[in-house]
mmCIF file of the C-alpha atoms, coordinates in Angstrom:
data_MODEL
# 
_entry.id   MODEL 
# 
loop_
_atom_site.group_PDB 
_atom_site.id 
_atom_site.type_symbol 
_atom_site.label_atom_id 
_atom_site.label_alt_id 
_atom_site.label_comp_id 
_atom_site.label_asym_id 
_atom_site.label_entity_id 
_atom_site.label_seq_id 
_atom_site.pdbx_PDB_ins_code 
_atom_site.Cartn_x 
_atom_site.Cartn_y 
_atom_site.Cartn_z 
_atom_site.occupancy 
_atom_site.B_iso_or_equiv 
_atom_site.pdbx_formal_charge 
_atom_site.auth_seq_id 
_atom_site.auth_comp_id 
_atom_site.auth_asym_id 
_atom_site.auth_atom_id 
_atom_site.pdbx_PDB_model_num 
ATOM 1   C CA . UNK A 1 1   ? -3.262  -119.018 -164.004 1.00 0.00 ? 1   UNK A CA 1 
ATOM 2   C CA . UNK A 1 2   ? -6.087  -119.236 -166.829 1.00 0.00 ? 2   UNK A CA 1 
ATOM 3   C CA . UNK A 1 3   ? -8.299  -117.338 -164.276 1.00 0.00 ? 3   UNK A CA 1 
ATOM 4   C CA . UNK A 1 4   ? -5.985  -114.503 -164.179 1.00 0.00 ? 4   UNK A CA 1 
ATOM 5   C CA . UNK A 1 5   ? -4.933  -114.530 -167.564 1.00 0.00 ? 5   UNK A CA 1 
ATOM 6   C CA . UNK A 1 6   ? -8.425  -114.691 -168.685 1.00 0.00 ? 6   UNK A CA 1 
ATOM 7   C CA . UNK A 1 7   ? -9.657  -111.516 -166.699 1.00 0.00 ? 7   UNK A CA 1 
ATOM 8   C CA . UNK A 1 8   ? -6.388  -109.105 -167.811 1.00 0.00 ? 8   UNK A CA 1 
ATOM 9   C CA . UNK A 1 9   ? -7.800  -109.895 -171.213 1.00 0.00 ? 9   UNK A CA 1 
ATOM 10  C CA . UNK A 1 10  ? -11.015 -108.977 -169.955 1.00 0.00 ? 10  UNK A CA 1 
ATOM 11  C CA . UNK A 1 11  ? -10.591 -106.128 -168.641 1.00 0.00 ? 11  UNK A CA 1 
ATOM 12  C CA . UNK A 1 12  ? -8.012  -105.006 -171.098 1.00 0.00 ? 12  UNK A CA 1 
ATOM 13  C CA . UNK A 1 13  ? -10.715 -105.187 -173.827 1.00 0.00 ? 13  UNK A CA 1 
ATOM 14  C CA . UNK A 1 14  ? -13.049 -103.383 -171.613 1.00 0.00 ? 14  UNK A CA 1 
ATOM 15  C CA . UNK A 1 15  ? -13.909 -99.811  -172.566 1.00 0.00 ? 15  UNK A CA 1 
ATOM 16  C CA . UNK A 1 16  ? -16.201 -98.799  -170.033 1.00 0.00 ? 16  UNK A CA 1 
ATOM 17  C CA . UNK A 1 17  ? -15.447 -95.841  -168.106 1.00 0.00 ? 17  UNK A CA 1 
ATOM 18  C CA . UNK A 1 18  ? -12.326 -94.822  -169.898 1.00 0.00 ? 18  UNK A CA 1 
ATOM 19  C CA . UNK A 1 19  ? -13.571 -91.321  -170.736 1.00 0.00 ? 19  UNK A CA 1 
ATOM 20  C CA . UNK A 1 20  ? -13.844 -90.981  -167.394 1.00 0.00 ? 20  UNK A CA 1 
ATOM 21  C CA . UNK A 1 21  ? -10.638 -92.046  -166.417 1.00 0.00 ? 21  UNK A CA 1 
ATOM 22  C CA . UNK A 1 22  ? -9.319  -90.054  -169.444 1.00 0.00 ? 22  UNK A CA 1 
ATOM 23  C CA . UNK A 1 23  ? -10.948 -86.636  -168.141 1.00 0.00 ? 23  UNK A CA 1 
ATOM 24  C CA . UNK A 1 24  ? -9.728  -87.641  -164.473 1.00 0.00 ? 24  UNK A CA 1 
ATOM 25  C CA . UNK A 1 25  ? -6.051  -87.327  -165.758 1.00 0.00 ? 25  UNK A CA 1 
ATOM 26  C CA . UNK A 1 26  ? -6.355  -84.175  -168.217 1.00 0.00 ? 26  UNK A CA 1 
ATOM 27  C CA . UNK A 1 27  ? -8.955  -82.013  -166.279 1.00 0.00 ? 27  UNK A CA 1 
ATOM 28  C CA . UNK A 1 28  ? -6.895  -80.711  -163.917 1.00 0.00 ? 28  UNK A CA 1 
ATOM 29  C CA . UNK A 1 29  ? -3.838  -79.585  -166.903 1.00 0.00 ? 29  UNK A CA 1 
ATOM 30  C CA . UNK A 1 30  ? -7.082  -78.001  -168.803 1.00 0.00 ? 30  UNK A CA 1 
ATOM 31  C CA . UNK A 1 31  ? -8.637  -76.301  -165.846 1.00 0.00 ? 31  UNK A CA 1 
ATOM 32  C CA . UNK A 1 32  ? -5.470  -74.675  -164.865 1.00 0.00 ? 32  UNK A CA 1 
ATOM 33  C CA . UNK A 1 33  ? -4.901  -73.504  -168.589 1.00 0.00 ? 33  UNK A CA 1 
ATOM 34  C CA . UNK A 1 34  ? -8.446  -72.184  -168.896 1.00 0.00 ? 34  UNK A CA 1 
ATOM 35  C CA . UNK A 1 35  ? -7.679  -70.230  -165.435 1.00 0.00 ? 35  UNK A CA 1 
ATOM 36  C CA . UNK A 1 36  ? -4.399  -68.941  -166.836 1.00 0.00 ? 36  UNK A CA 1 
ATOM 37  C CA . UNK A 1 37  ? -6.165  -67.401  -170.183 1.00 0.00 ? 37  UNK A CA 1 
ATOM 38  C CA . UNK A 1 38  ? -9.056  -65.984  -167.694 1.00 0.00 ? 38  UNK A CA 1 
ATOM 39  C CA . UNK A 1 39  ? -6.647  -63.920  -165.523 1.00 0.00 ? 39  UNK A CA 1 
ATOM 40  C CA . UNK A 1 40  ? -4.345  -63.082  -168.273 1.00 0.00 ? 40  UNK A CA 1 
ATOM 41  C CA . UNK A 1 41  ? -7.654  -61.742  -170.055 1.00 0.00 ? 41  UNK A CA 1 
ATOM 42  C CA . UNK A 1 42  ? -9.067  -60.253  -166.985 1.00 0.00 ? 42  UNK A CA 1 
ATOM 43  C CA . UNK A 1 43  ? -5.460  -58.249  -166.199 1.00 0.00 ? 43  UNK A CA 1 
ATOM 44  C CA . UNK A 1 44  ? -5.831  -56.938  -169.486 1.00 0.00 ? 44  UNK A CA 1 
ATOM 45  C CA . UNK A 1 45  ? -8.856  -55.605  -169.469 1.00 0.00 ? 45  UNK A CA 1 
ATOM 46  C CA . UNK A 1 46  ? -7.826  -53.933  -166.475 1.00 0.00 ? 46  UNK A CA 1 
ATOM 47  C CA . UNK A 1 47  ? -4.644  -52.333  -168.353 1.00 0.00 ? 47  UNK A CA 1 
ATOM 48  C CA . UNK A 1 48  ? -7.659  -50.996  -171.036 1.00 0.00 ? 48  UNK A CA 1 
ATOM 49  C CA . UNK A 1 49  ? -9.868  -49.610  -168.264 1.00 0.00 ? 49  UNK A CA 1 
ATOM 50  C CA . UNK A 1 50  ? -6.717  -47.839  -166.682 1.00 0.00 ? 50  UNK A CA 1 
ATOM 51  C CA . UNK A 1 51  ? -5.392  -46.631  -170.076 1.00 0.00 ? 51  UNK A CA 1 
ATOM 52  C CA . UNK A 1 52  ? -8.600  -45.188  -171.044 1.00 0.00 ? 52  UNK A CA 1 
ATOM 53  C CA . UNK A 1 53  ? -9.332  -43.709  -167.730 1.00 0.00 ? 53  UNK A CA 1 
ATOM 54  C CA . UNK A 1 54  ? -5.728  -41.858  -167.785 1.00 0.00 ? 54  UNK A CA 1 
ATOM 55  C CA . UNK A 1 55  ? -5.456  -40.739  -171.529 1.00 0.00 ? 55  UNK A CA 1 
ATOM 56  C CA . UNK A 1 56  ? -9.255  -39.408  -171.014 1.00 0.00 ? 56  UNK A CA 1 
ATOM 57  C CA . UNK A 1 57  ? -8.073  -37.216  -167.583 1.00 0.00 ? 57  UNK A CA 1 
ATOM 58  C CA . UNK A 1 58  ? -4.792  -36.448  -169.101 1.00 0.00 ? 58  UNK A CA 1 
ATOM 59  C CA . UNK A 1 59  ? -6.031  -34.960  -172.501 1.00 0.00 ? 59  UNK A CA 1 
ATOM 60  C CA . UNK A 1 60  ? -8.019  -32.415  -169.790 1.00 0.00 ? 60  UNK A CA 1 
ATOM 61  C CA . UNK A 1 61  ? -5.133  -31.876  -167.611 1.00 0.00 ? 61  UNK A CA 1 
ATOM 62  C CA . UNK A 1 62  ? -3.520  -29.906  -170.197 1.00 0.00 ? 62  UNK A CA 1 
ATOM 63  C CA . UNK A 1 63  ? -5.816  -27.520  -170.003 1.00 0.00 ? 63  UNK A CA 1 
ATOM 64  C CA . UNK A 1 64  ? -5.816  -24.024  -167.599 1.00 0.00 ? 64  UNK A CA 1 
ATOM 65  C CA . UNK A 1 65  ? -9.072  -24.829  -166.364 1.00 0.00 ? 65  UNK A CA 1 
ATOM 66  C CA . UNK A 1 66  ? -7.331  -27.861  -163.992 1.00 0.00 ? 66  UNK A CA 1 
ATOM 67  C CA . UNK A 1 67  ? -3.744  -26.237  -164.257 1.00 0.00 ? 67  UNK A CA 1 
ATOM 68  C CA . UNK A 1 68  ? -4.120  -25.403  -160.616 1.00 0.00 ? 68  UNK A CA 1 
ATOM 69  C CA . UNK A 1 69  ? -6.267  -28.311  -159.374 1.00 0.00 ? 69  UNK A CA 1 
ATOM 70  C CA . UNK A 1 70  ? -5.286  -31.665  -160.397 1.00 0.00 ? 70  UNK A CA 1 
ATOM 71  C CA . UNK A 1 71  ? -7.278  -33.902  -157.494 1.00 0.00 ? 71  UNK A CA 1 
ATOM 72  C CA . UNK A 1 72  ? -10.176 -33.436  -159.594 1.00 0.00 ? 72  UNK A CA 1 
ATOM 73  C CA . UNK A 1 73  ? -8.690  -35.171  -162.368 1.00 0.00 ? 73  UNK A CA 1 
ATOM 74  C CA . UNK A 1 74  ? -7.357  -38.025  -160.292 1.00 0.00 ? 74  UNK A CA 1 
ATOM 75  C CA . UNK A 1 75  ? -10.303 -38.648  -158.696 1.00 0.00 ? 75  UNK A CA 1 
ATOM 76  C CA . UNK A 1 76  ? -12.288 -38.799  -161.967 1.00 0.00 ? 76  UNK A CA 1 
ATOM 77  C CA . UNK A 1 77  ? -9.330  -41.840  -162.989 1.00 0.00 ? 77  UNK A CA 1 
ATOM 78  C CA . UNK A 1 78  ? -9.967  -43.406  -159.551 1.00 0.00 ? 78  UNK A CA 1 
ATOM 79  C CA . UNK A 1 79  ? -13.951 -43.539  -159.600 1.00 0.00 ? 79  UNK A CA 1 
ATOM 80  C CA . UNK A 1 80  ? -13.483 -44.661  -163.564 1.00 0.00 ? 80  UNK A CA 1 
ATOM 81  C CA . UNK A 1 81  ? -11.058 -47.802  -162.480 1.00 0.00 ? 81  UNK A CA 1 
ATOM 82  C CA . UNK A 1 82  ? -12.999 -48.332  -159.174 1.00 0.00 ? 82  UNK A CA 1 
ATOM 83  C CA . UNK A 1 83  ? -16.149 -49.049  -161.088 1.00 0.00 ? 83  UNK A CA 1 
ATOM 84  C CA . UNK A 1 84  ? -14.639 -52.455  -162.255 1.00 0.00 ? 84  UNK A CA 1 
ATOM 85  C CA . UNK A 1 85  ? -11.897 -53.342  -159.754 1.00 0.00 ? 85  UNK A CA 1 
ATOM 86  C CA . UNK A 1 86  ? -13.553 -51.595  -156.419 1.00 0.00 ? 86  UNK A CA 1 
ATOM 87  C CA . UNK A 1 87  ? -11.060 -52.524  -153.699 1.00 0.00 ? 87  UNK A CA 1 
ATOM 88  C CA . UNK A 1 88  ? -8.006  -51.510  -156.681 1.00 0.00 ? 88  UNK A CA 1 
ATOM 89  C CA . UNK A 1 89  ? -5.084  -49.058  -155.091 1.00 0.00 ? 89  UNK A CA 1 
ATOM 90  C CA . UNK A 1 90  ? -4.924  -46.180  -157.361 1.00 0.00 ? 90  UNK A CA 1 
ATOM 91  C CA . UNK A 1 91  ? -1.691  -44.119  -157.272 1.00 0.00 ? 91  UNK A CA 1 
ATOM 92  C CA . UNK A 1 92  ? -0.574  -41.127  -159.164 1.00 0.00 ? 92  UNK A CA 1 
ATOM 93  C CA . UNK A 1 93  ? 2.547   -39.354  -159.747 1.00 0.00 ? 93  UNK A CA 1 
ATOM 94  C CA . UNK A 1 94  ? 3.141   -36.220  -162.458 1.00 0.00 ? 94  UNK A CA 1 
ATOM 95  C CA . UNK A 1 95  ? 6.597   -35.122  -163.624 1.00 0.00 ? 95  UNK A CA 1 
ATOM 96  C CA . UNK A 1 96  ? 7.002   -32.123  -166.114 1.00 0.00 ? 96  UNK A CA 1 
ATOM 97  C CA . UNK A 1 97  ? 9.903   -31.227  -168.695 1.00 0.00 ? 97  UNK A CA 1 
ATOM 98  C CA . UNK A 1 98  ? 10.799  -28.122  -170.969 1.00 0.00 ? 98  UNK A CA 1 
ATOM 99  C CA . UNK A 1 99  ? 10.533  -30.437  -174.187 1.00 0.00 ? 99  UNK A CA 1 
ATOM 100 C CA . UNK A 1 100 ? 9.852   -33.960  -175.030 1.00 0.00 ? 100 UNK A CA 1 
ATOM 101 C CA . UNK A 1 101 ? 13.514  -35.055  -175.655 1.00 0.00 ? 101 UNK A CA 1 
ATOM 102 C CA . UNK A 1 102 ? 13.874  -34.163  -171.814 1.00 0.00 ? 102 UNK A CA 1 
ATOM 103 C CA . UNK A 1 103 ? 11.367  -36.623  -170.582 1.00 0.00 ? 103 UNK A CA 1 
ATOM 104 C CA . UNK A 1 104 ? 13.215  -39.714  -168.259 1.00 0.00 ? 104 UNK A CA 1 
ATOM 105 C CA . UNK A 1 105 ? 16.720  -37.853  -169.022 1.00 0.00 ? 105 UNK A CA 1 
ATOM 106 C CA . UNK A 1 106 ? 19.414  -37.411  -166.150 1.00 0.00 ? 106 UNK A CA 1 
ATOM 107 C CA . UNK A 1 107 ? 20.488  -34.207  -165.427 1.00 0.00 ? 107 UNK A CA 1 
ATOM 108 C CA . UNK A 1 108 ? 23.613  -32.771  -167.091 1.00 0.00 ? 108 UNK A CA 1 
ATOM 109 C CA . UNK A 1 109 ? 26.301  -33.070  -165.298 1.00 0.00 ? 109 UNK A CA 1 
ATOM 110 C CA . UNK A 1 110 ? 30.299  -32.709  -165.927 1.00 0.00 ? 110 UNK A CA 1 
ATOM 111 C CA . UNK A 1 111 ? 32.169  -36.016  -165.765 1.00 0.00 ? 111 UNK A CA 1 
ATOM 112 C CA . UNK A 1 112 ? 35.388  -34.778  -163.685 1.00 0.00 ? 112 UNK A CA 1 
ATOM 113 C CA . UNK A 1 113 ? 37.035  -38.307  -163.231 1.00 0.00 ? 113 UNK A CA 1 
ATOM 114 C CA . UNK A 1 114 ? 35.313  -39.636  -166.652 1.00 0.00 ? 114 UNK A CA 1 
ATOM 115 C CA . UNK A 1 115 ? 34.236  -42.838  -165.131 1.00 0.00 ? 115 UNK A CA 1 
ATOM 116 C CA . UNK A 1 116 ? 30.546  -42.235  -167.454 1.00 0.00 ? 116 UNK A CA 1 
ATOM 117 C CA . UNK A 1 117 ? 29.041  -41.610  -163.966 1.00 0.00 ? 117 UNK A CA 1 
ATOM 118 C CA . UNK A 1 118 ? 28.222  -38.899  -161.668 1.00 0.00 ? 118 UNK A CA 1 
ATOM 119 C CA . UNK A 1 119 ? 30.334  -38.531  -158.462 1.00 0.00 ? 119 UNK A CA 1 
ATOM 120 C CA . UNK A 1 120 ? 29.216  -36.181  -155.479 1.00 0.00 ? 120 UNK A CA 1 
ATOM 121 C CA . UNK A 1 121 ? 31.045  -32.885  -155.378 1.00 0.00 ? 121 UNK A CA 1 
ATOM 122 C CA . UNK A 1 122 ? 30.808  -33.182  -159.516 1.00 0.00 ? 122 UNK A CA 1 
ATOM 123 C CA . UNK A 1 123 ? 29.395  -29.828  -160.966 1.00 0.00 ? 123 UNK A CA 1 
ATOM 124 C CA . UNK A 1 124 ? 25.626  -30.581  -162.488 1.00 0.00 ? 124 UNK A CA 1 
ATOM 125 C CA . UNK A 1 125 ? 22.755  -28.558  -163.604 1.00 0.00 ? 125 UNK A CA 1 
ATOM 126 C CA . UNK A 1 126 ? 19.989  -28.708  -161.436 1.00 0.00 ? 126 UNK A CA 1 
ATOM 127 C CA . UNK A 1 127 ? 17.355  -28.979  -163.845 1.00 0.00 ? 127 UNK A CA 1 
ATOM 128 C CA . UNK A 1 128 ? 14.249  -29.468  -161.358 1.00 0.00 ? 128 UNK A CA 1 
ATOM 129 C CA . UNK A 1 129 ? 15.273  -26.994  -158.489 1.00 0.00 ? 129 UNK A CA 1 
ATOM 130 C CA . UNK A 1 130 ? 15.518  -29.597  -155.812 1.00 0.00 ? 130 UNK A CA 1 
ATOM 131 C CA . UNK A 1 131 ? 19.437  -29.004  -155.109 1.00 0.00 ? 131 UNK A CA 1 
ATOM 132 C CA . UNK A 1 132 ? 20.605  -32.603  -155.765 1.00 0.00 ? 132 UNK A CA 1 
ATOM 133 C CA . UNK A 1 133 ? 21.805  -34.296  -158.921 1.00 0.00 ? 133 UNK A CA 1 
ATOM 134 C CA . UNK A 1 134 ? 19.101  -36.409  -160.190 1.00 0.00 ? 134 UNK A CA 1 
ATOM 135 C CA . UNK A 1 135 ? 18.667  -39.226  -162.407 1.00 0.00 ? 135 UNK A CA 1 
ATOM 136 C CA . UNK A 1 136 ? 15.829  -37.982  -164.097 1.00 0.00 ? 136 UNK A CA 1 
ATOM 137 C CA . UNK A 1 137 ? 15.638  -33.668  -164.730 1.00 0.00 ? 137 UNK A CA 1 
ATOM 138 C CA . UNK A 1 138 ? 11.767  -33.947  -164.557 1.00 0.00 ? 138 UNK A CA 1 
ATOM 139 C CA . UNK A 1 139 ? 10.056  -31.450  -161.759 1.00 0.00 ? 139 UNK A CA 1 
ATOM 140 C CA . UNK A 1 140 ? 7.509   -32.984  -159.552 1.00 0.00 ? 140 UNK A CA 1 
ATOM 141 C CA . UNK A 1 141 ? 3.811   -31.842  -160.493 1.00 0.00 ? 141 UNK A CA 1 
ATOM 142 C CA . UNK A 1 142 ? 2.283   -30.983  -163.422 1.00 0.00 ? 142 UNK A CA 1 
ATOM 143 C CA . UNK A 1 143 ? 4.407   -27.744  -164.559 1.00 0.00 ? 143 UNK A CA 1 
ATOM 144 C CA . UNK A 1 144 ? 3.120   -24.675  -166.338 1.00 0.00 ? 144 UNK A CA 1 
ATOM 145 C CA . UNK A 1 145 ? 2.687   -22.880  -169.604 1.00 0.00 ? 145 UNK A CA 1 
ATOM 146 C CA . UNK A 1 146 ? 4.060   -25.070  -172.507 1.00 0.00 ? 146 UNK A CA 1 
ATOM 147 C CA . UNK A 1 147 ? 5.515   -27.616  -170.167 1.00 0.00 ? 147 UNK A CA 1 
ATOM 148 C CA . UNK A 1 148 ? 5.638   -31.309  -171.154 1.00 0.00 ? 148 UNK A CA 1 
ATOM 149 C CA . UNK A 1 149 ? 4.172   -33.436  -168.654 1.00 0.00 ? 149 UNK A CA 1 
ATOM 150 C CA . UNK A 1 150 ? 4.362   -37.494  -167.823 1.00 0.00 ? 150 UNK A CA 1 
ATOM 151 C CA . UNK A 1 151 ? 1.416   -38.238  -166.094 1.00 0.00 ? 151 UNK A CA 1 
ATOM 152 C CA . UNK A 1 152 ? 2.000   -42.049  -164.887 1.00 0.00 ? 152 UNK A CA 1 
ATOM 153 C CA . UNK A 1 153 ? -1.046  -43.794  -162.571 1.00 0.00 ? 153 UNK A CA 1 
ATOM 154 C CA . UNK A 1 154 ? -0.488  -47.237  -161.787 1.00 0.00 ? 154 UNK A CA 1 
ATOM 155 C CA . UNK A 1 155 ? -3.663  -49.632  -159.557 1.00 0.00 ? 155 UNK A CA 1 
ATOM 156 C CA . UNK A 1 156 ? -2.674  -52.773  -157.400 1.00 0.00 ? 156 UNK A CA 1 
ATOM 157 C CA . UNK A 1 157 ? -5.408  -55.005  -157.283 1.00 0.00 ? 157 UNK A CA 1 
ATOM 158 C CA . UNK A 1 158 ? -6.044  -58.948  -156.561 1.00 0.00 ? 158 UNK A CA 1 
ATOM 159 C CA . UNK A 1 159 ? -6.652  -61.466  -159.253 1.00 0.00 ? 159 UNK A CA 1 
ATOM 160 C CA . UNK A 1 160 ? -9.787  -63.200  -158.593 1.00 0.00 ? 160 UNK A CA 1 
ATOM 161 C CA . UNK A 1 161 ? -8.781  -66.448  -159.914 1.00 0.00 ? 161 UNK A CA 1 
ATOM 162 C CA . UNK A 1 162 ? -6.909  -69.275  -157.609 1.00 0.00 ? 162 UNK A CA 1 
ATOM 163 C CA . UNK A 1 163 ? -4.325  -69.401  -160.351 1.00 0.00 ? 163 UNK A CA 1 
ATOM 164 C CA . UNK A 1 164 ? -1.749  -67.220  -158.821 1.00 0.00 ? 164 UNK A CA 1 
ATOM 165 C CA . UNK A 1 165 ? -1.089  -69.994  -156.074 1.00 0.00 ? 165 UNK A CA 1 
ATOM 166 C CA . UNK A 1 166 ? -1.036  -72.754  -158.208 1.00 0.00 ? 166 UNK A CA 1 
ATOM 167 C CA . UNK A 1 167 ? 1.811   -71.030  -160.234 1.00 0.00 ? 167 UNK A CA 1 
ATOM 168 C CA . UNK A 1 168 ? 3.653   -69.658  -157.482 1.00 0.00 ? 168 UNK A CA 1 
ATOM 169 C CA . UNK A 1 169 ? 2.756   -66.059  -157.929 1.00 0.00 ? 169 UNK A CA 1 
ATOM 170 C CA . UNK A 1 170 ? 1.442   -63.328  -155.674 1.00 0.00 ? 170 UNK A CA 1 
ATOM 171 C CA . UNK A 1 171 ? -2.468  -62.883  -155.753 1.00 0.00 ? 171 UNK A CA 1 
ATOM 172 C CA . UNK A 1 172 ? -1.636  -59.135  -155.599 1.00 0.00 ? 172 UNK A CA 1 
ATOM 173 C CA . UNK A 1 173 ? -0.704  -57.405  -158.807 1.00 0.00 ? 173 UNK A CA 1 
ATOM 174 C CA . UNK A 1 174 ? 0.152   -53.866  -160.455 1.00 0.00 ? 174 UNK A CA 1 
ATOM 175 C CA . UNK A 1 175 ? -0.440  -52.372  -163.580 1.00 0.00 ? 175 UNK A CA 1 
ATOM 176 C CA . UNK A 1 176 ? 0.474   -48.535  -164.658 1.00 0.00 ? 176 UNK A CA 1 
ATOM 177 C CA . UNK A 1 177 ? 0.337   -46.483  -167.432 1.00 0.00 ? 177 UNK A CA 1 
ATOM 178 C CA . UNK A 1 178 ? 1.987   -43.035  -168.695 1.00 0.00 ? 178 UNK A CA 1 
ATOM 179 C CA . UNK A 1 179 ? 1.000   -40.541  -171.282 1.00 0.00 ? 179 UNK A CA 1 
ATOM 180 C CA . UNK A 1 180 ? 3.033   -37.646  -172.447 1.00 0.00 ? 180 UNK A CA 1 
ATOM 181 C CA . UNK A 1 181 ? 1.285   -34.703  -173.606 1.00 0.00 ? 181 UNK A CA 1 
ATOM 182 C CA . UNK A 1 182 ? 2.604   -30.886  -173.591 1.00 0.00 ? 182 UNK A CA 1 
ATOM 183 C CA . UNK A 1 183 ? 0.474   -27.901  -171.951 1.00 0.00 ? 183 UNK A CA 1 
ATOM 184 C CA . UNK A 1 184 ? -1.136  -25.182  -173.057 1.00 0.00 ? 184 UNK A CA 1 
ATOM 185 C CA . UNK A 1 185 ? 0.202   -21.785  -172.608 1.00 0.00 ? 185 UNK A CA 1 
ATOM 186 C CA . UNK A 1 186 ? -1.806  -20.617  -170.176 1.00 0.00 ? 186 UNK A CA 1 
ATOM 187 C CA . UNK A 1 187 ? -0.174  -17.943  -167.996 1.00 0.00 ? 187 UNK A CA 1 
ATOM 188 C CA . UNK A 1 188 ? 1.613   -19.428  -165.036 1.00 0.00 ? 188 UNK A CA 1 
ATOM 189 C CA . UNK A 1 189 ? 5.070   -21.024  -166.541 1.00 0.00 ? 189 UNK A CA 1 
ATOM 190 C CA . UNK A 1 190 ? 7.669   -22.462  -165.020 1.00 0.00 ? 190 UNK A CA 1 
ATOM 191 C CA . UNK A 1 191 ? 11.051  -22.384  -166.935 1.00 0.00 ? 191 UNK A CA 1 
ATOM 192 C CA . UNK A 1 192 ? 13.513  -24.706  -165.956 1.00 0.00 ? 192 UNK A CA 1 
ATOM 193 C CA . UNK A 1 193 ? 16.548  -23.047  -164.158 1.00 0.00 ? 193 UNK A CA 1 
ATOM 194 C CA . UNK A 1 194 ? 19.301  -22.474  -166.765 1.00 0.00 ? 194 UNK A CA 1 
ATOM 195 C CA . UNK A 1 195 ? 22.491  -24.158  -167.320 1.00 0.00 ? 195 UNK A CA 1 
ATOM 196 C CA . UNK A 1 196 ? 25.736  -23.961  -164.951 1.00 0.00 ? 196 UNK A CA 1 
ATOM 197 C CA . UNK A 1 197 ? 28.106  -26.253  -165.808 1.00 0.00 ? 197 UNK A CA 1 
ATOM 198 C CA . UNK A 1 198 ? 30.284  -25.945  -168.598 1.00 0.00 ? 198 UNK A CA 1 
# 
């Protein structure tokens, strides 16, 4: 019983090894927070390199010169993103609107039954032409002449770091971005179709 008793205290005073032992049980905490801030940092970089790319192509998309031709312009965005994230999934998507207050608006509609919704067969104002009501008035494209336009590209990419499967998420992930801006008046406008209901 001395034996044992005398060994406990020797190894209880013993301080050999115990940073290693200490680093054995809070490596594997720090490594996954160090991860974490790496792919947090690294997604947002990417959100800077797709901002700039789209506010750069959508300042020039305003102009006639690309009214007609906008593949130029995405392709510029896509070659600008692809430079840092080469295997990234670049999608685009343009709506356009008379004025600014129109921009992610339903179209009007009159609210027969007054339930705050609209109900097929309700009379509505088809604001983009397409012949449906439409939760948003905005026409597909980039419009004409002193149009407002939301130009919206979003990239799927995969994170580098193991992270997302310690954490449960999906390695896969998708940023976007929108701009608003309004174009010039160069000749070929495109009015939206004027008001119905009453």
């Amino acid at each position: 019983m001395t034996r044992l008793a005398a060994l406990l205290r020797r190894l209880r005073c013993d301080e050999r090894a115990i940073a290693m032992v200490e680093f054995a049980l809070t490596a594997p905490l720090f490594l996954l927070v160090l991860m974490g801030i790496f792919d947090y940092s690294w997604q947002m970089y990417a959100q800077q390199v797709l901002q700039g790319a789209v506010s750069e192509a959508a300042r020039d998309s305003t102009l006639e010169t690309y009214a007609d031709s906008q593949t130029a312009l995405d392709t510029r965005v896509s070659d600008q993103v692809r430079r840092v994230f080469r295997n990234a999934d670049v999608r685009f998507s343009r709506k356009s609107y008379d004025r600014f207050e129109q921009v992610g608006i339903e179209e009007r509609y009159t609210d027969a039954n007054g339930n705050g919704s609209y109900d097929a067969g309700e009379c509505y104002d088809d604001s983009n032409g397409n012949g449906r009501w439409d939760p948003d008035r905005g026409r597909d494209g980039n419009g004409g002449a002193d149009d407002v336009t939301l130009y919206t590209v979003s990239m799927s990419f995969d994170r580098v770091l193991p992270v997302w499967r310690m954490l449960g998420q999906p390695q896969s992930t998708t940023l976007s971005y929108s701009t608003v801006l309004r174009n010039q008046p160069f000749a070929t406008g495109s009015d939206a179709n004027p008001d119905s209901c009453p």
